[in-house]
C-alpha positions, 0 to 999 in steps of 0.5 A: 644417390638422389639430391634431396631439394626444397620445393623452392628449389625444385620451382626454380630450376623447373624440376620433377613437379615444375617440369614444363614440356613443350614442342617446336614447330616449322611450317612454310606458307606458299609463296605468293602468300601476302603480308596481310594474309600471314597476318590474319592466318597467325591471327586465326592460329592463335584464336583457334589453336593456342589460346582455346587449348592453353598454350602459348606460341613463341616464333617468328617467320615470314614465309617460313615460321619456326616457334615453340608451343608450350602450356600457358602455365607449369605442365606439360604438353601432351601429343594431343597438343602436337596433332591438333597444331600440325592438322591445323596447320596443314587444313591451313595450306601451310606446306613443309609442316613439322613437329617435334617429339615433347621436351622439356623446354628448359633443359633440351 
């Protein structure tokens, strides 16, 4: 039988309406890649990628970088969002890109 729930609590445990779906994503930059360079290709990353479509990066790496892109608000990710990151990425040089299949970020 299905729980009856507030739209308070449907908020707060980020259910039905206030599901929020996202991807991770892994990628490697070339070995003799210098500090300064990985710093303005992630620059280049965010003002291109991220922030122009809404999303939000949560990662880190240095040669090899792993994170999660999600919306910067409720919603969900679609696999437009996943192409666009993994052709930027691999037009970019990076190397071993992958991208997983959409989940909900709160709950996967």
């Amino acid at each position: 039988m299905a729980t009856q729930r507030s739209r308070r609590l449907r908020k707060k445990l980020h259910i039905d309406e206030f599901q929020e779906l996202g991807f991770s994503v892994k990628w490697t930059f070339p070995d003799d890649t210098a500090v300064d360079v990985i710093d303005a290709t992630l620059d280049t990353f965010i003002n291109e990628v991220i922030e122009p479509n809404g999303l939000a990066f949560d990662g880190g790496g240095y040669l090899q970088w792993e994170g999660l892109v999600c919306l910067q608000k409720i919603g969900h990710c679609t696999d437009e969002h996943r192409q666009l990151v993994k052709s930027w990425l691999e037009q970019h040089n990076m190397t071993d890109v992958v991208v997983s299949d959409l989940f909900d970020i709160w709950w996967e």
